[in-house]
N, C-alpha and C positions, 0 to 999 in steps of 0.2 A: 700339330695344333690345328693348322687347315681343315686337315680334315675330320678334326673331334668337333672342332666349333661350328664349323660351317656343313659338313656333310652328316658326321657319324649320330649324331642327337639331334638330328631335323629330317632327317629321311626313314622312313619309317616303310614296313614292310606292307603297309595298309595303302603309303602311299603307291608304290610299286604294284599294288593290285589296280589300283585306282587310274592307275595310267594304263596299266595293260589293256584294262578295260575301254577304256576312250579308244586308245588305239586300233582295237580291234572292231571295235562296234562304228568307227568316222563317228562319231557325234556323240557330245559328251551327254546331249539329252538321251541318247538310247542307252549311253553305259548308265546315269544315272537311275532310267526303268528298272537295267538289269542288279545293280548292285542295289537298289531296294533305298536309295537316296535321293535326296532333291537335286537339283543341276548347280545348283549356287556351291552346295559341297563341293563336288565333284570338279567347279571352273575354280573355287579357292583351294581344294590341295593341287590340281596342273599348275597353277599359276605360284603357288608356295613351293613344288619343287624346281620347278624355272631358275624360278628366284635363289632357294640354294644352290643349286649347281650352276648358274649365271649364262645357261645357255636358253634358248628354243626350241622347242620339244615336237613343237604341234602349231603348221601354221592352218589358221583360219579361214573359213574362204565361206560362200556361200553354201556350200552343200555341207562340210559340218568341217571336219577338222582330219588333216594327215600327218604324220609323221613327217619334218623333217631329217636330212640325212643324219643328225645327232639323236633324233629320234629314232631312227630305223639300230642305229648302234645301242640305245637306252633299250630299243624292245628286248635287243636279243640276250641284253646283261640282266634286265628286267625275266625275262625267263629262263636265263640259265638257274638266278638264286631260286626262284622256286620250284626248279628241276632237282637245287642240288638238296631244299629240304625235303621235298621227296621221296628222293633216295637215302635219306639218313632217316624215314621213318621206315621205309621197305625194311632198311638192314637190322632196325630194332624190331621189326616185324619178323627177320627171318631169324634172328639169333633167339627170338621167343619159340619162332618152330618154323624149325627150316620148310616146310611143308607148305606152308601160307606165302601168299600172296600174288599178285599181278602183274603181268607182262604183255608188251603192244609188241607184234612182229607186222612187219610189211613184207610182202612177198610180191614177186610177177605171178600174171595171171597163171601163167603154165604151170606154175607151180602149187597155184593156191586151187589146181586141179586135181591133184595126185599126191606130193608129196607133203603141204602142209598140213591137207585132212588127214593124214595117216600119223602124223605127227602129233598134232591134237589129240587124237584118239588114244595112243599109247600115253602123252603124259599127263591127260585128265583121269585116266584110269587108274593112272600108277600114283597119281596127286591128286587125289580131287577135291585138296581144300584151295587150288591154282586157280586163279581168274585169268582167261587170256583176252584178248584183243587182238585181231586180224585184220588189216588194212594191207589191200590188193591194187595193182596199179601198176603205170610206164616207172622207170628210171626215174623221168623228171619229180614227177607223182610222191614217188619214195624217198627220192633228195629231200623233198621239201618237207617230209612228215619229219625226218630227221633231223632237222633243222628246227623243225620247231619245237623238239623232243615229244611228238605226238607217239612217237616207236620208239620202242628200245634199241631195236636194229630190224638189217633189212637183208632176207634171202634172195638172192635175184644172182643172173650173170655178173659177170664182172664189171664195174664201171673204167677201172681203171684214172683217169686223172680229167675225166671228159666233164666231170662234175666240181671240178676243184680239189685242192689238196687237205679239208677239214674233216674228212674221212680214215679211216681204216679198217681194213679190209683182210679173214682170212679164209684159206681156201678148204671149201667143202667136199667137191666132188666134180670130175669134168661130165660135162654133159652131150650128148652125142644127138645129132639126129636122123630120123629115122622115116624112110618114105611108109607110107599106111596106106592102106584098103579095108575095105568093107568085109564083112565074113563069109559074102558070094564070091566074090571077086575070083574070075579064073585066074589071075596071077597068084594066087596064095596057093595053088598048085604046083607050083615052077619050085625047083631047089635051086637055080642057080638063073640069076636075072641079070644084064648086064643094062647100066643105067641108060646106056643109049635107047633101047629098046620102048621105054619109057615115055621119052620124049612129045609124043603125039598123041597122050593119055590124056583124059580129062583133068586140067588141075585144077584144085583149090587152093590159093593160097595166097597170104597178106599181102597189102599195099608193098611197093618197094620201096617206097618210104619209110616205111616200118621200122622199127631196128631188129627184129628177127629178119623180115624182105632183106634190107641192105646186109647182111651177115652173109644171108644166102647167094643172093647175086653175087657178092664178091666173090665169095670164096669159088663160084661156078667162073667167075671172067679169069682167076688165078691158077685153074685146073683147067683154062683152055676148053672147058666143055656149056655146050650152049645150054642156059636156063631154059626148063619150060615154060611154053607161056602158057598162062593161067584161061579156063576157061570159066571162072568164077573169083573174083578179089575180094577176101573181106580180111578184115583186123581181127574180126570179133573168132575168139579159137573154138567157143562155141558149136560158132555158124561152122566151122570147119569140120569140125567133130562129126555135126549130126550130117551136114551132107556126105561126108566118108561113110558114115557107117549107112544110110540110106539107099545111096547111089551109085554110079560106076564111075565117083571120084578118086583121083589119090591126092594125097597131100604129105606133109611134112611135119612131124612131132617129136617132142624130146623126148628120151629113154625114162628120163625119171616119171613122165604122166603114163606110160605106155606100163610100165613095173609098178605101179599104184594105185593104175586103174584098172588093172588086167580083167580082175570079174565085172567092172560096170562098162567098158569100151566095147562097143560091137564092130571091132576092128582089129588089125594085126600091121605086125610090120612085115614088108615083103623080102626077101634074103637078097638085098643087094646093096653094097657099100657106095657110099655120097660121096665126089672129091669136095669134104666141108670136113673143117680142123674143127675139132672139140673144144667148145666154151668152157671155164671154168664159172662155178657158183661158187660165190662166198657168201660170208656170214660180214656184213656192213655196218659199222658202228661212227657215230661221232667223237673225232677224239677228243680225250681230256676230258671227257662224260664218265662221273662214278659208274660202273657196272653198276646193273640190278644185281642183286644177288640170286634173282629164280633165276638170272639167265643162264648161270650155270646151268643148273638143274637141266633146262631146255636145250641146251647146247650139246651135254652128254647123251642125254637122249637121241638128239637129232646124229650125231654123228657116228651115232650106232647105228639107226636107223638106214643110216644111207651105205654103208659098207657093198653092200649087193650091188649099187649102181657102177661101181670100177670093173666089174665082169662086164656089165652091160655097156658099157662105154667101146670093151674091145672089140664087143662085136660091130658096132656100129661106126662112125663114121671114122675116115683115118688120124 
């Protein structure tokens, strides 16, 4: 009875737009721009659903308005129901024709270098009535698209429980890395290089801050063998990229960008094993979230797709 009288016939799906909206915008005068209303609407449905659910939503202040902690808990219930009708029009979208419709993946950068364009490629071709959406980014970046169901799911290394437990997680392909040079480079003459040798070469490579840096480091302080030290630090894989293939740099790259870039990288890796344990990729989802139905579709794809990289793994690092 509670909640037929007081919730189920007084909260209304317009109002749950109407709050999302304030919420997201601090200020109900910018949600009321955006939702095409006056602000008087917009302060009497917050304050109408206040009132039925008997809590605080949104405290006041002079710069507009924030969520409350019952607030930050209403955004996320507030956007799970319109996540969940979503996906009940995607699955009447796919049972019309399985062929239709769209899908948000998140990937890390290394990946939305080599392995996601390659992937795109094959299932806009093999689908191309698919809409995709690609959002690139850190770990933290990709949590947070997740969370707010901006992605379906997310390709990346493994998080493991560093993110919380509202995830799951399955495994794609381990990934291996790989010292690189330029297409001059006299080391890419050598058939058998021992990593020491190495050591006093130009490096390029991430802050150790980084979470690829800290990966490396460690696994170099566990193998007892000294890191090089960088004679150029950037994040950006870019900047790494173009100065390997420019200069009388080396650096460090995953197997999956090295096998999906092969014809556009003007570099190679050098034949010499890393003491660095292979990451696994998965495929990231938030649990207790209806599948898409195209994710199938993308998932089969992708997991074909990637089969060649378990070769490539053995040769690279142990």
């Amino acid at each position: 009875m509670q909640w037929t009288d007081r919730i189920g016939r007084r909260v209304k799906l317009r109002d749950l737009h109407v709050f999302l909206a304030v919420a997201q915008a601090g200020s109900m005068a910018k949600a009321a721009e955006q939702l095409g209303v006056s602000q008087p609407v917009v302060s009497k449905t917050i304050s109408d659903l206040e009132h039925a659910l008997s809590i605080r939503l949104l405290d006041r202040n002079f710069r507009g308005v924030e969520p409350t902690a019952h607030g930050d808990a209403f955004v996320n219930c507030s956007t799970a129901v319109f996540d969940e009708i979503k996906r009940g029009v995607q699955q009447l979208t796919f049972l019309s024709d399985p062929t239709v419709g769209e899908l948000g993946i998140g990937c890390t950068t290394p990946l939305a270098d080599g392995l996601i364009p390659a992937i795109l490629e094959r299932l806009t071709t093999r689908y191309p009535k698919i809409s995709l959406h690609v959002s690139d980014g850190d770990s933290p970046t990709l949590c947070r698209l997740l969370r707010e169901r901006n992605v379906d799911f997310v390709i990346g290394r493994t998080w493991g429980k560093n993110y919380g437990d509202d995830f799951t997680a399955e495994p794609l392909f381990d990934e291996a890395l790989f010292v690189v040079a330029g297409l001059e480079s006299p080391w890419l003459r050598r058939r058998k290089i021992e990593f020491t040798q190495l050591l006093d070469e130009a490096w390029v490579l991430p802050e150790s801050e980084n979470v690829v840096g800290m990966l490396v480091a460690e696994s170099f302080r566990r193998a007892g063998v000294s890191l090089p030290t960088a004679r150029i630090v950037s994040n950006s894989m870019s900047v790494r990229v173009r100065l390997v293939e420019s200069g009388p740099f080396l650096s460090l790259l995953p197997g999956s960008m090295l096998h999906f870039g092969v014809r556009r990288l003007k570099l190679k890796a050098l034949t010499v094993r890393l003491p660095l344990q292979t990451q696994p990729v998965e495929i990231t989802a938030l649990k207790n979230r209806t599948p898409n139905p195209i994710a199938r579709l993308f998932i089969e794809e992708l997991r074909d797709l990637v089969r060649p990289l378990t070769r490539i793994t053995s040769r690279g690092s142990k």
